[in-house]
N, C-alpha and C positions, 0 to 999 in steps of 0.2 A: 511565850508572852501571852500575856489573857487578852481576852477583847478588852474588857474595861481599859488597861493600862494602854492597850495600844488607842482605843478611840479619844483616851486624854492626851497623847502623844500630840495625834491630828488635831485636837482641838487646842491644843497647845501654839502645832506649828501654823494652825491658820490663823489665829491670835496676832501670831508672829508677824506675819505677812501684811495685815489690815493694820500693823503700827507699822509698818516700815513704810504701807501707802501712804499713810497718812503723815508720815514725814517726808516723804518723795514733795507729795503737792501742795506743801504747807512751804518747800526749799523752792519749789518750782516758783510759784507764786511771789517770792521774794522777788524774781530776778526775772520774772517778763515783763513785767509794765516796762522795764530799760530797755529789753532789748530788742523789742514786739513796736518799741516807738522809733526808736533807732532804725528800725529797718521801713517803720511806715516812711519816717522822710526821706529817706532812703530811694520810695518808691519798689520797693522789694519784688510786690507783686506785678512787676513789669520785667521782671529784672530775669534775664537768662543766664546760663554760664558762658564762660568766655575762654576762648584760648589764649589771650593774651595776659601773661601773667602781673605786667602792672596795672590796668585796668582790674584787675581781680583784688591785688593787694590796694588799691585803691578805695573800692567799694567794701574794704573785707568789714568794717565797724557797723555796717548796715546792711549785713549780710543774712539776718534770722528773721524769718517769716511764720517760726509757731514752735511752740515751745510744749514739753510734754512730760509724759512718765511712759517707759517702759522696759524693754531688755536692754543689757547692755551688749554693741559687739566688737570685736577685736578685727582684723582684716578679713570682714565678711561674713564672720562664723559668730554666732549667738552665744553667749557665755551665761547666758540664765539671771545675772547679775539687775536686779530694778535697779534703774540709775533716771535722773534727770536726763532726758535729751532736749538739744536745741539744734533746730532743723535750720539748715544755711540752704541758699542757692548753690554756693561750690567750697566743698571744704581745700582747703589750704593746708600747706604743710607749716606747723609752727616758728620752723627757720624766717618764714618768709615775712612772717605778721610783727605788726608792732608790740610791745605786752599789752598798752591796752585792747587791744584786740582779739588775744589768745581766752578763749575759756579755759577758765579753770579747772583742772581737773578732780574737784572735792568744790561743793558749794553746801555750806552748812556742816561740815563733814561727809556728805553725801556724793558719792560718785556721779557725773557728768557722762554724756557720749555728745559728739556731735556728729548729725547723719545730712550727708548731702540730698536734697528735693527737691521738686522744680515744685512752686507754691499753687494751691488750687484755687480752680475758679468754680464759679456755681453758672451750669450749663442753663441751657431754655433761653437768656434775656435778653437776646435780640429780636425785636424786632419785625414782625413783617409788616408784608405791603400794603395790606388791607386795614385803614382805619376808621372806618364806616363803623358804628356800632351795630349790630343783628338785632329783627325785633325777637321779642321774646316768643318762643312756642307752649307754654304751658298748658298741658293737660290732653298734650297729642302723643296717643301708645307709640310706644317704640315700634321700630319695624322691624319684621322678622328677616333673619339671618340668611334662611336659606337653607342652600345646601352645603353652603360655607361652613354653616354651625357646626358641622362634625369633624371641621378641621380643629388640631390642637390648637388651644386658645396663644402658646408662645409661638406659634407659625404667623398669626393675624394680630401678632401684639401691635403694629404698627396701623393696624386696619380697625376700621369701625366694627366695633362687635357689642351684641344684643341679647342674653343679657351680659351685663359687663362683668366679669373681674376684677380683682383688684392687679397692680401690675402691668399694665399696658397703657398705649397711647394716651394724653390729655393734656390740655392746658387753656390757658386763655388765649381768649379769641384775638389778640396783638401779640403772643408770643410765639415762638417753633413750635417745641415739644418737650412735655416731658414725659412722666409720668403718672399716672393716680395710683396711690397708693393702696389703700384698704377702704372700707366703707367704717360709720362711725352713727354714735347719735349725742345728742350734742345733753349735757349734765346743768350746763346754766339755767336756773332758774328762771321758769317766764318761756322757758322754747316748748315748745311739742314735744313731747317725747318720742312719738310716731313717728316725728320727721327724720330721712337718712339724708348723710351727709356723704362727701367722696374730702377723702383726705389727700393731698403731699403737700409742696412747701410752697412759702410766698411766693417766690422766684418764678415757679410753674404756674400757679393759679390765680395770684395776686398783684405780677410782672413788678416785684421789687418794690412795694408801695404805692406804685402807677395807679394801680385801677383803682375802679368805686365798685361799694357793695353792690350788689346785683348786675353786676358786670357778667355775658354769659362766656360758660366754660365749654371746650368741643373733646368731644371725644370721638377720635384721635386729635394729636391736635391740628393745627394750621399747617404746620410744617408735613403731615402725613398726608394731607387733603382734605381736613376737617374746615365743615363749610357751614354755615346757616340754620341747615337740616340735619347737623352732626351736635347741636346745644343740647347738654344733656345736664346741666347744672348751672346753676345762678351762684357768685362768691358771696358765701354767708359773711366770715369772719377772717382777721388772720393777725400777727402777730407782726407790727410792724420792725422792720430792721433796720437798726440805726445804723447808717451809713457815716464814713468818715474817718475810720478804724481807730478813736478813743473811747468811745463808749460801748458796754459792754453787749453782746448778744448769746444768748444761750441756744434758741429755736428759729429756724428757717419754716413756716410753717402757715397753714390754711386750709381752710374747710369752703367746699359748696354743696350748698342744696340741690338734691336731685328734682328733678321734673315730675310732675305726676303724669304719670304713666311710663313714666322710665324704668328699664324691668332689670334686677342687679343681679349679682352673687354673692353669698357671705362668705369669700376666698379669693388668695391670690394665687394667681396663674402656676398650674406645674409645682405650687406648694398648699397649698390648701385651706384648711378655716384657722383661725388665730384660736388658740387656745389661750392666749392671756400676756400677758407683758412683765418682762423683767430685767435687768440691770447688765448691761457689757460687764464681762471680765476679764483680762488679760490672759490673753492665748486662747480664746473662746474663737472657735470657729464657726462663722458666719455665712449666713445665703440669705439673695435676695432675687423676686425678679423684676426687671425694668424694661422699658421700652425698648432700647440699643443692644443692650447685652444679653436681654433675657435671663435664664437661670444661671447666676453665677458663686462664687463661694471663697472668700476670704477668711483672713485672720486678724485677731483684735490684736495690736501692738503698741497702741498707745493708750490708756486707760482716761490719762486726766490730759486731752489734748487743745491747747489754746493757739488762735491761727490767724491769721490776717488773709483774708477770704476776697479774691475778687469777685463783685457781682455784676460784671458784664459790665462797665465801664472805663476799665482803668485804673490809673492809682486817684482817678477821685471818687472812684466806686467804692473804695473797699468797707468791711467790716470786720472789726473784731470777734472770733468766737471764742466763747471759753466752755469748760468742759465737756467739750465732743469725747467724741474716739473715733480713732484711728484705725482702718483695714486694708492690713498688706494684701493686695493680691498674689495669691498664691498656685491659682488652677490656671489651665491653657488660654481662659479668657480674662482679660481686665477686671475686679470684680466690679468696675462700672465706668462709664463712659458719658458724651453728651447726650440726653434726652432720658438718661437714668435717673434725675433728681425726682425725689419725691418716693422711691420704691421704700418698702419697708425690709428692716435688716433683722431677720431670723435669726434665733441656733438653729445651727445645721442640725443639731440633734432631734429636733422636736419642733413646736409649731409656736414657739414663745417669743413675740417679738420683744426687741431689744432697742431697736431706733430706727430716725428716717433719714435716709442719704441724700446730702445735698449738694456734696464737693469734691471735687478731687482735680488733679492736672490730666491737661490732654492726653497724657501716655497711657493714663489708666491703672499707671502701678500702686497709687493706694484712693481710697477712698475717706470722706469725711462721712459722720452721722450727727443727728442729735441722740440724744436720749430721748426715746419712747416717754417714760415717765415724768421726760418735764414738759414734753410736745399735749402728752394728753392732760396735764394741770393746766398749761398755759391756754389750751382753748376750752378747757373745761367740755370734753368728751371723754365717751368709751367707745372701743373698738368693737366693730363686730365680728 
């Protein structure tokens, strides 16, 4: 077969695939606003599995907390298949359901899965005990490290480290912990261009809408032992998040200003400098590192993923997210946990980021992200 014929083959077949996406999330989109509300009154993300099976066939119509595109599978095993999926707290055998109740297995002509999960929350938002505001320190050099400094930066991610990383400890001065993500400089018109910023999400930096701008940020955070003398940023900006889980949210996200005389890195921890940003694809394998888990490495399985997000409140916390994605953990570690919100989500292959993690359930089996490219529209930055 000649080159030519066969690279029209592949550009045939990826043709192929970018119309079937786009009828996946064009069938998906139909049928979350029903079933995404259905499970908000529902109260879904409170909602656990149960071994009692009428109590289960009871709740089963308010049973879906996120709705997506991905693989389809058969008892366990991956059949390669894009199908719609909608994620339940406990899948049911169809004997047991009423028909309004049973998904269909063809929505638009389009094959269905439905995969049982326990619904995510977004870690960092309680809470501590200190509600004092910190006066501000501006324009006092960082202090040196020591002989710490020659420890690996993913040993003391949880530790005040000088200059910083991206990847380890930080948050606001009333939250635990999460993480900072990358550093950045902000693209809005009217800012400094000189000026750096430390990036991850509202949740970590911004405590869910809580704070006021110039609120200071610690690195490591409160919950590490970040104190007064650990202010190493003031919150510039952020993207607030509509709470309530009907209206729509795209980015969990926020920027603060660093301190003059705060001394950084243009790299995250054990992965290195960003070479530039680009798009999740299905079945793309992913790393990141974060505060809890440090370096870990997932897979993308759900491409156009919409969710009903708890943000540390309850079911009158939540939010609607819509096209995230989804990473199965796949290596010995979670690929994230509590106080990983905020890390930046790599291909594993190279140094391209793709998005910022800001969700997932206690157990650690998948993770939520935004897209990289709507987090840097939405605060009008570039990475550095």
């Amino acid at each position: 077969m000649s080159r030519s014929r066969s690279a029209s083959r592949t550009r045939a077949s990826s043709a192929s695939v970018s119309a079937r996406l786009t009828d996946l999330i064009e069938a998906k989109n139909s049928i979350r606003g029903q079933l995404l509300q259905l499970g908000l009154g529902g109260e879904v993300v409170a909602t656990r599995a149960t071994r009692s099976v009428a109590a289960a066939v009871q709740r089963a119509g308010r049973n879906v907390h996120a709705v997506g595109v991905g693989r389809k599978s058969v008892k366990g095993s991956g059949t390669g298949t894009l199908c719609i999926r909608i994620y339940v707290v406990q899948k049911l055998p169809k004997s047991l359901l009423s028909p309004r109740d049973v998904i269909p297995e063809r929505i638009d002509g389009l094959p269905t899965d439905v995969v049982e999960a326990t619904p995510a929350i977004a870690f960092a938002r309680a809470k501590t005990t200190t509600r004092r505001k910190p006066t501000a320190r501006r324009g006092k050099p960082a202090a040196s490290a020591g002989a710490a400094a020659a420890e690996p930066c993913t040993e003391r991610r949880r530790l005040r480290q000088r200059p910083i990383p991206g990847g380890i400890s930080a948050g606001h001065y009333e939250i635990t912990a999460g993480t900072l993500g990358c550093f950045c400089r902000s693209t809005r018109a009217g800012d400094l261009s000189e000026a750096v910023f430390a990036l991850s999400n509202n949740h970590v930096f911004a405590d869910v809408n809580q704070a006021t701008l110039g609120d200071p940020l610690y690195q490591p955070g409160p919950l590490d032992g970040g104190v007064r003398t650990d202010h190493f940023a003031n919150l510039e900006r952020y993207v607030p998040i509509r709470i309530g889980g009907s209206a729509v949210n795209e980015v969990d996200c926020a920027i603060g200003r660093l301190l003059d005389g705060i001394t950084w890195l243009p790299e995250v921890c054990s992965i290195g400098r960003i070479s530039g940003i680009g798009e999740p694809e299905d079945g793309l394998v992913v790393r990141k590192h974060g505060r809890t888990t440090g370096l870990t490495t997932g897979t993308v399985d759900d491409i156009s993923y919409d969710a009903l997000v708890d943000m540390g409140e309850g079911p009158g916390g939540v939010a609607l997210f819509e096209n995230q994605f989804r990473i199965e953990s796949t290596g010995p570690t979670p690929v994230g946990l509590g106080g990983d919100s905020g890390s930046i989500v790599f291909r594993a292959a190279d140094q391209t980021v793709v998005g910022l993690y800001f969700a997932g359930p206690r157990d650690g089996s998948y993770g939520i992200a935004n897209r990289i490219s709507k987090v840097v529209s939405s605060l009008e930055i570039e990475l550095l």
